[in-house]
N, C-alpha and C positions, 0 to 999 in steps of 0.2 A: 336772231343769231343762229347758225347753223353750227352744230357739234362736229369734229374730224374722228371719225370713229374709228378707233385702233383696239388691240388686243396687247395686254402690253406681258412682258415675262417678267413676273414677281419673284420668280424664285430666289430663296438666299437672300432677298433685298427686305433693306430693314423698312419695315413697314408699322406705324403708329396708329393707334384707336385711342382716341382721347373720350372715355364713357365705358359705362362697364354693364349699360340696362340692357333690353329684349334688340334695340336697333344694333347697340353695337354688338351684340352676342352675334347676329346675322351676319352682319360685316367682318367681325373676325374668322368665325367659320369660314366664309367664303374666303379672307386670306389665306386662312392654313391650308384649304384646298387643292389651293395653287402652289405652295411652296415658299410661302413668304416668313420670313423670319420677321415674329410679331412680336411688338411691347403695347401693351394697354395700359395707360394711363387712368388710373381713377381709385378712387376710395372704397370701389363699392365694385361687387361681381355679380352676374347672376347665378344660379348654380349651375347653371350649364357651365358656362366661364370658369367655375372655383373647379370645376372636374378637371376642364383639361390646365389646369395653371399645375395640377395636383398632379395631373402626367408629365410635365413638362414642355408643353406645347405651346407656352411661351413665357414672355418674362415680363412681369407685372409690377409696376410702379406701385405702390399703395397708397396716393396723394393725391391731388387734383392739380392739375396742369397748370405751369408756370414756363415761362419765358425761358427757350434755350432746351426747351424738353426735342426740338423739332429738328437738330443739331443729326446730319448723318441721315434722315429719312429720304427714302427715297418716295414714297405715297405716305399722307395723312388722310384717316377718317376722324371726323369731327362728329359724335355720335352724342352732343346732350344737352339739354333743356337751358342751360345756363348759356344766355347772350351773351355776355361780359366774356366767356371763356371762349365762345365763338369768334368773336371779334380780334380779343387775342393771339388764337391758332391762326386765325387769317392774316392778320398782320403780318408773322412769325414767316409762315409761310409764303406769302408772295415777296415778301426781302429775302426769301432765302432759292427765289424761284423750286418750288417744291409742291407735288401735286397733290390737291387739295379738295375731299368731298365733306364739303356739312350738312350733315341730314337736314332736310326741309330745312332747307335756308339758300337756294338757287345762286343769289344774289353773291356770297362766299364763297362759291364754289370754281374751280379751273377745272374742273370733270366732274361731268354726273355719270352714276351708275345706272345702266340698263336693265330691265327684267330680262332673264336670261333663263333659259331653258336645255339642260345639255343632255347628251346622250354620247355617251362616251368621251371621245376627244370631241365630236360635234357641239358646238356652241351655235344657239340661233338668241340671238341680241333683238328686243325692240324698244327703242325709243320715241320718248315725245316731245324730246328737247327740255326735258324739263317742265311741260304744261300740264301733264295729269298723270303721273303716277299710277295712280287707280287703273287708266287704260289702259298701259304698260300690263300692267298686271293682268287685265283680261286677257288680252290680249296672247299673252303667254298661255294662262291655262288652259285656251283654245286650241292652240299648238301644242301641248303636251298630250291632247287626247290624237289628234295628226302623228306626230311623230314619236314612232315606240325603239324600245330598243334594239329593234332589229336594224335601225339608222345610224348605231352605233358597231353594229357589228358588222354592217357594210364597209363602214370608214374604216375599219380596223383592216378589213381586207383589201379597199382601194388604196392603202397606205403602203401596204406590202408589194401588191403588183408596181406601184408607181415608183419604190425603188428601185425594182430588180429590175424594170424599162427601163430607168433612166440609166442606169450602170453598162448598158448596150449601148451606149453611144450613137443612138437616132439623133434625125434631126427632129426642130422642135416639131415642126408639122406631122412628122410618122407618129412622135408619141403621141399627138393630139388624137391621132387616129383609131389609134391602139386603144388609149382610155377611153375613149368616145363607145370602142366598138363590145371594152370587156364589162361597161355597165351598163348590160344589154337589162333590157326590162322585169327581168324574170331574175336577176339579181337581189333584191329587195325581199320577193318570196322564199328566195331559196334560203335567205340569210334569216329569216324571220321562222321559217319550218328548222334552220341549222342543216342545210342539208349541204353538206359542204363534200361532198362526190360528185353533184351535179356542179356546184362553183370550181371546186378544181379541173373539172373535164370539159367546160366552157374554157377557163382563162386557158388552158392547155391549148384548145382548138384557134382560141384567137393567136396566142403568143406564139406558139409554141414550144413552151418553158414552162414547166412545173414549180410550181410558186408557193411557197411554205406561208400556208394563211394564218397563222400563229393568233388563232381567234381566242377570247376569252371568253 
């Protein structure tokens, strides 16, 4: 079976962890990351988890999961040892058409999660459908030494030029052209030295509009 790989927007959506160990500590983190308004179901936290429950950073059931917990979600994580609870969620979850990952458990799952690797807004995703994990995983740390975060402070400023083109009212072929021509090869170095007198006075040269790179 072949995965449809999407990026999806969590934010503000209510979003469930049913486990409270080291998997779902991961899995919730990466929720809050994105903006997901989080409830964790389980009896039990790690202390990571009891710090931010302690900020308010989400809102914690202190029970083990029961029927009708899945009522309003938009994503469930299925993060624990217990079959019987697995099976449950999963039920729950496909009568309620509602998107569903159970740690190491494939077979339960309507999406799995990708090793991801990000740098800034850039997200690089690799999957193995589901068949090794582990690889996933090399896979990524591989690309983490490849791409630093001068990759993110590029996007942060191909983001800003791509605006302020599109607001000029080209055709799609001119912008092509334009982007093509302002992520000239020496972009990459200049963003990774910070040299942002040389990147404004390139995009000037190509555009001819001074372009507010509003880098972090």
């Amino acid at each position: 079976m072949h995965y449809f790989p999407v990026n999806l927007d969590i934010s503000n959506r209510l979003c469930i962890v049913i486990g409270g160990g080291p998997v779902a500590e991961r899995k919730s983190i990466s929720l809050l990351e994105c903006g997901a308004r989080l409830r964790i179901i389980s009896p039990d936290l790690t202390a990571e988890l009891a710090v931010l429950r302690e900020a308010g950073k989400f809102q914690w059931q202190n029970r083990v999961y029961k029927h009708g917990d899945l009522e309003g979600a938009f994503l469930v994580i299925a993060a624990t040892d217990d079959q019987e609870v697995q099976k449950a969620v999963f039920a729950e979850a496909e009568a309620k058409n509602i998107l569903l990952n159970v740690a190491d458990a494939p077979q339960w799952c309507n999406f799995i999660l990708p090793a991801s690797l990000r740098r800034g807004d850039l997200a690089i995703s690799i999957s193995t459908g589901g068949k090794s994990p582990a690889l996933a995983r090399r896979l990524r740390q591989e690309l983490e030494e490849q791409f630093g975060d001068e990759y993110g402070l590029l996007l942060d400023i191909m983001g800003n030029v791509r605006q302020t083109i599109l607001e000029q009212g080209n055709s799609h072929e001119d912008n092509k052209k334009i982007f093509n021509a302002v992520l000239s090869s020496d972009m990459l170095t200049w963003a990774s030295n910070k040299e942002w007198g040389k990147i404004a006075k390139h995009i000037q040269a190509v555009t001819g509009m001074d372009v507010e790179l509003s880098v972090k």
